[in-house]
N, C-alpha and C positions, 0 to 999 in steps of 0.2 A: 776745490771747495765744494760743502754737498749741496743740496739746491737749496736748504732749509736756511742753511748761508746766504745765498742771493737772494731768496726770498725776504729774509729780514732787509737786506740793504736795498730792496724794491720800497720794502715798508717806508721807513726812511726818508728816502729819497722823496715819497707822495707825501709826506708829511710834511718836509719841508715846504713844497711847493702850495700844502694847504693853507700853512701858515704865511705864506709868502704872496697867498692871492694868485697864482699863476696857471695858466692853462695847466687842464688836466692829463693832458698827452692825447691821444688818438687810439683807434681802433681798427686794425687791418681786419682781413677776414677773408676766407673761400669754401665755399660750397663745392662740393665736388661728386660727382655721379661717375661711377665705371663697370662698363659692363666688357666680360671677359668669355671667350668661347673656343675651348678644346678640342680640335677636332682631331682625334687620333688614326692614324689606319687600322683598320677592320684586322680583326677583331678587339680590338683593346678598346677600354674605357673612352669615352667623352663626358670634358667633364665643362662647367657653365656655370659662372656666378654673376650678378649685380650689387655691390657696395654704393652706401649712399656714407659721408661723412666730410671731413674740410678740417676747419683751424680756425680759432679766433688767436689774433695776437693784440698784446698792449705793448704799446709804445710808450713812455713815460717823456714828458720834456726834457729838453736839456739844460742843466743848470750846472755852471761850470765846467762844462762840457762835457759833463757826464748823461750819459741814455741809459735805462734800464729797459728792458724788455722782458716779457711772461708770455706763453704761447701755447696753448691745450691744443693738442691732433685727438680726431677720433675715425673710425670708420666702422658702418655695421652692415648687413651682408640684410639684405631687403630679396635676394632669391636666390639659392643654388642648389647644386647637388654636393659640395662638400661636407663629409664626413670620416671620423674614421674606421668606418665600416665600406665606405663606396671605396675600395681599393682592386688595385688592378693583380688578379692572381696567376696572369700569364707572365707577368714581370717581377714577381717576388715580391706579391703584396704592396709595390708601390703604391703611392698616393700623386694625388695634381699637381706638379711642379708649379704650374702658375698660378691658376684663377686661386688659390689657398692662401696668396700672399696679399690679395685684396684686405685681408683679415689679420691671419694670425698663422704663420706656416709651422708654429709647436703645436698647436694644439686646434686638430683639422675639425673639432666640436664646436669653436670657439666661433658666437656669433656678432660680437662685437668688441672693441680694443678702444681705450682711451687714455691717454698720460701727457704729462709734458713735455715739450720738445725742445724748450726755447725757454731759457732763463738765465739770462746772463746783464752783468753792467758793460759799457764801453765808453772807454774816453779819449774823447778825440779833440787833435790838435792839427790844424790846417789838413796837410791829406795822410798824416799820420793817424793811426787807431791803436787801441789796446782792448779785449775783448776777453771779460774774461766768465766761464758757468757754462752753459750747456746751450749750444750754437748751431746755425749748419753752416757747413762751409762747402765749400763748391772747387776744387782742386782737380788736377790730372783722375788721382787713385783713388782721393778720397772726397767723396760729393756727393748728391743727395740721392741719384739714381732712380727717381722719385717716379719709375714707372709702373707705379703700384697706387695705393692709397694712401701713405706716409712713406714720408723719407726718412734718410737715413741721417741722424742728428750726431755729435761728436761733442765730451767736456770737454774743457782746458783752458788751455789760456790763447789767443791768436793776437800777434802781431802785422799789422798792415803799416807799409809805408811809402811812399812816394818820393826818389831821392833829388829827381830831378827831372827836364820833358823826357830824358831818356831810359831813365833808371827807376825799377820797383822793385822790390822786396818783399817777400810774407814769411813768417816764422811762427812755428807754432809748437807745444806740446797738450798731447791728449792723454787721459788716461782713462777715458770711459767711451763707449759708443751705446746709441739704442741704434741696432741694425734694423734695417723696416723689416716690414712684415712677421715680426715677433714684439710678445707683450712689453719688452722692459730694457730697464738700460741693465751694462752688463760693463764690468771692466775690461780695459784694453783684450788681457790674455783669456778670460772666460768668452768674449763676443766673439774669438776663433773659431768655428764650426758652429756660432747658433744661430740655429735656423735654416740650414744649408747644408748640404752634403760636403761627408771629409774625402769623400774619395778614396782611392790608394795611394798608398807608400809607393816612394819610388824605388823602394829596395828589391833585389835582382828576387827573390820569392816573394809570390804573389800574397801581398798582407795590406787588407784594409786600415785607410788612416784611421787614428786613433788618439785626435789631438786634441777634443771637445773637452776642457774644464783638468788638462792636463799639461798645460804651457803653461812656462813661468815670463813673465816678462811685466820692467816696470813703467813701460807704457809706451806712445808709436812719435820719436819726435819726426818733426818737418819742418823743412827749408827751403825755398826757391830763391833764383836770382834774375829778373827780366830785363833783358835790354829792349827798347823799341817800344815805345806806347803806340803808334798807330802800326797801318796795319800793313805799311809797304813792307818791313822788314822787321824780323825780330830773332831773338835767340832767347830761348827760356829754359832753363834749367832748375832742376826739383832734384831732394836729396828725402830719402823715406827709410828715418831708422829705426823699428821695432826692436827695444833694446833684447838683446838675447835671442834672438830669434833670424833677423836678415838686415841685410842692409838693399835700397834700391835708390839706384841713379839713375834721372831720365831727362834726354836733350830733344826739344823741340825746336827745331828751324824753319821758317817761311819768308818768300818773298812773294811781293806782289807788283807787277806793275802793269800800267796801262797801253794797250798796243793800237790806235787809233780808236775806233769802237768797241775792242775783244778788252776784257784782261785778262792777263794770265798770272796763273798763280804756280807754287811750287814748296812743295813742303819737303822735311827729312826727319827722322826723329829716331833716336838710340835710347835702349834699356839696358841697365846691367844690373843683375842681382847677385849676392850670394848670403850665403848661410853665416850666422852670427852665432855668437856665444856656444850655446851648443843645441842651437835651433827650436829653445824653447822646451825642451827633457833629454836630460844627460844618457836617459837607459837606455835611446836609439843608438849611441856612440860605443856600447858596449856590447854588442849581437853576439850571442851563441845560440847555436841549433835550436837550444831549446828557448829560447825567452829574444823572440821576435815580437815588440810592442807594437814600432809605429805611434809612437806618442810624440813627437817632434813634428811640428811645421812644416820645415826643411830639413832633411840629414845631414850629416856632418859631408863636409866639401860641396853638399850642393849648389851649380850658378846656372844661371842664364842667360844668353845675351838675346836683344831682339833689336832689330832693323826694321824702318817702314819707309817708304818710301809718297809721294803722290802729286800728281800735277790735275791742274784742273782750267778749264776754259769758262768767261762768262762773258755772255752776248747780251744785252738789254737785261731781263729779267729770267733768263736761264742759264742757268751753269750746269756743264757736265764736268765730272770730277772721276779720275781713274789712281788707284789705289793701291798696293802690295805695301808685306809684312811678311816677314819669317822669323822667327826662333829660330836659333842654331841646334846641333847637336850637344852643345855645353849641358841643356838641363831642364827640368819644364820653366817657364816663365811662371810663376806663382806671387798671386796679392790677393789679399782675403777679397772675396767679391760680398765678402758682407761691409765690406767701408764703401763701395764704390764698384759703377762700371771704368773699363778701363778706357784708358785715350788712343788704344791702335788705332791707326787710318782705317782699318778693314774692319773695327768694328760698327755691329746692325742690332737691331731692336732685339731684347728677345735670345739673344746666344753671347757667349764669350769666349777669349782666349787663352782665358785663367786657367794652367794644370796641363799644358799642352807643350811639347818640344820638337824640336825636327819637323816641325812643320813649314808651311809655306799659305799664304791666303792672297787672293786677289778680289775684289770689289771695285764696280763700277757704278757712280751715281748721276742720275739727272734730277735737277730741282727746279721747280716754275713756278716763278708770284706771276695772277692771273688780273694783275691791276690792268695789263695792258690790254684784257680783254674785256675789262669793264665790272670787274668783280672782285672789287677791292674788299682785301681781309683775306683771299684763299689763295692758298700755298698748297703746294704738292712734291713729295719728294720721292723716287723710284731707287729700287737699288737691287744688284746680282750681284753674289759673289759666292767664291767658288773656296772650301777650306779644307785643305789636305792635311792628313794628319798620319801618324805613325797606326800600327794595328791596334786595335781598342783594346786587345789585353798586353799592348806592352807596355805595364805601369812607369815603367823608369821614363817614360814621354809623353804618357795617355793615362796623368790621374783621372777623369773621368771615367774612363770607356768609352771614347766619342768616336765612333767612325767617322772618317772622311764625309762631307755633305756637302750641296749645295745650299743657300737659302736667299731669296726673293720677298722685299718688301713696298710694300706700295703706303707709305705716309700724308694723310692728306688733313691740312689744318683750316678752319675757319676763326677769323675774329669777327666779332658782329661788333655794329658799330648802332649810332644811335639811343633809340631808348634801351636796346641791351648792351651800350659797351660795356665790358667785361666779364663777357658771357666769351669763352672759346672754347671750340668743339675740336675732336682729334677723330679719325680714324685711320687706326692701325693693321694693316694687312702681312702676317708674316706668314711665311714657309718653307718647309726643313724636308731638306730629302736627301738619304742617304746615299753616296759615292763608294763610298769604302765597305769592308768587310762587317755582317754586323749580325753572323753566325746565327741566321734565322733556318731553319732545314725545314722545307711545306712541310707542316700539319702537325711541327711541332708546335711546343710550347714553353718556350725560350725566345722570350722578347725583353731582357734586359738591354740590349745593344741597340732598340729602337725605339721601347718607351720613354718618353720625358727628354728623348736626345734627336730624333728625328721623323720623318713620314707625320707629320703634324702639320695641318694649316692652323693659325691661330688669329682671331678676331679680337678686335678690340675697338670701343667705341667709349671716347671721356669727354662729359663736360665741363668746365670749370668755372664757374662765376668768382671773380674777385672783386672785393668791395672793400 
């Protein structure tokens, strides 16, 4: 349905309730300030923005058990050095991988963005739902990733349900996303590559992807099944089919329980993908010498499998939590990182695992609510971790080009309470430093293997008033 659809059935719906006398529904809302700072290794670019923007959303009553909702996002960039002339020409004219997305990462001119995000009906019966127009949904792969200035919205239809204390369900079919940090929505097979780098083919010669506005597919279904509502145990399972393009299966397991003052926890979690239809354009399935595309997703036989593993300790109000994940040799793990960050255990702010195979990751975290020290509202969460990867030009494992790294993040939150509750502050400390090969030779100038991928500390400070 297109929004002008829902829109009218918003109409409607307020009109009944005019005529009906009934409250006029409510008004969410958040302000939001983020400031973002690039620090690269010398000699390459630094780059620094401040976005100032938020959201008003309306909520309509419910009448019949019907809710509508409408929802504007905007964000405008109040200081930076983004442009598309500040590009980096030791790395092939790159631009800012991050602070750009504060905005608009098509069009690095762009000094402010505004659209809808949020326009859908939902009708709900005891702890069942039906949800249908332009939503966010919050899932494994696909969720709002929202560490930017707008998140990442999705159409269709979603089903929620609740079967029993033990059992839930969610089903869904999408066939449009607005990816963040780009102006617009875009359907399932065009929002492939926008806004984001396509990487390379995994095919054995070296050929940049080539998938952007060149995939066919008739949009992304999703299914889970959960056993366990609380949170001593559970088993959760998610099925992710992009018709024509891949299929993805992913199992999460945890248990928890109490060991006199400790608990202890312990998770396990399985990925398995492969290539569908004919991964989204037929003309990869048919290579000769001369007519190397790279227009497919996935190549034909492409899979991958991924293992994570993690246990974790908590003692009053700290926990420490230790972490592994590998990909096999089968294939890179690949999921549009424009729908979503992923759910690895070893994922950290700031980096992904998306395009990567034959690897291995390890992460360790500590986290401290500091109520016990009298400073209620702050939270802080620390993290290492160590991600090994194949050589950054062997595409069949390394669509990115990412050398092996380390990265270290230091997460620290505040909630104010009182005359500002719902005022919450973040600060975000990341940093990226290369392990692996990343074919730098002193005093040249070839830094594709380090810009925008590693030797970066990065800064980040948000505030968010919601009301």
């Amino acid at each position: 349905m297109k929004l002008s659809g829902i829109t009218a059935i918003l109409v409607v719906m307020l009109s009944s309730h005019a005529q009906d006398d009934v409250s006029f529904g409510k008004l969410q809302g958040q302000i939001r300030m983020f400031t973002m700072m690039e620090d690269n290794q010398k000699p390459l670019h630094d780059y620094e923005a401040t976005a100032l923007g938020g959201k008003l959303l309306y909520l309509t009553p419910n009448w019949n058990r019907l809710q509508g909702a409408i929802g504007i996002y905007t964000t405008h960039f109040i200081k930076d050095n983004i442009s598309s002339q500040n590009v980096e020409p030791l790395a092939s004219n790159k631009n800012s991988r991050y602070a750009v997305g504060l905005v608009d990462s098509i069009n690095y001119d762009a000094r402010s963005l505004t659209n809808i995000g949020e326009a859908y009906v939902r009708y709900q019966y005891e702890k069942n739902s039906i949800t249908l127009g332009q939503m966010k949904l919050d899932t494994p792969f696909v969720n709002p990733q929202d560490g930017r200035m707008i998140p990442t919205f999705e159409q269709g239809i979603w089903v929620n349900s609740v079967f029993s204390n033990d059992w839930s369900g969610q089903a869904g079919y999408i066939n449009a996303f607005w990816n963040r940090n780009t102006p617009e929505w875009k359907s399932v097979e065009d929002s492939l590559g926008y806004g984001y780098e396509m990487g390379n083919s995994s095919l054995e010669t070296a050929v940049a992807g080539n998938y952007r506005g060149n995939t066919s597919s008739d949009g992304l279904f999703v299914a889970n099944i959960r056993y366990g509502l609380s949170k001593e145990f559970y088993v959760d399972v998610w099925d992710y089919y992009l018709e024509n393009i891949f299929n993805l299966s992913y199992v999460d397991v945890g248990y928890t329980f109490p060991y006199g003052p400790i608990e202890l926890s312990y998770g396990a979690q399985y990925i398995y993908q492969h290539e569908s239809g004919d991964g989204g354009n037929s003309e990869d399935n048919s290579i000769t010498s001369n007519t190397i595309k790279a227009k497919s997703y996935m190549q034909e036989g492409e899979k991958s499998t991924t293992y994570g593993v993690k246990t974790a300790i908590k003692y009053q109000n700290s926990k420490l939590t230790f972490a592994y994940n590998q990909t096999t040799d089968d294939g890179r793990f690949l999921f549009p990182r424009e729908w979503g960050k992923e759910p690895l255990y070893t994922f950290q702010k700031r980096e992904r695992s998306d395009g990567s195979g034959n690897c291995h990751a390890w992460l360790t975290t500590f986290e401290h609510n500091f109520s016990g020290q009298g400073f209620n509202g702050l939270d802080m969460m620390a993290g290492y971790g160590e991600y090994t990867k194949t050589d950054p030009k062997e595409w069949k494992y390394n669509k990115y080009g990412h050398p092996s790294y380390v990265q270290w993040n230091i997460d620290v939150f505040y909630r104010f309470s009182g005359t500002l509750k719902g005022l919450r502050a973040e600060y975000l400390l990341a940093r990226k430093v290369a392990r692996g090969e990343t074919y730098q030779i002193p005093g040249a100038s070839e830094y594709n293997y380090i810009f925008r991928k590693n030797g970066i500390t990065q800064q980040n400070f948000i505030l968010n008033y919601d009301f």
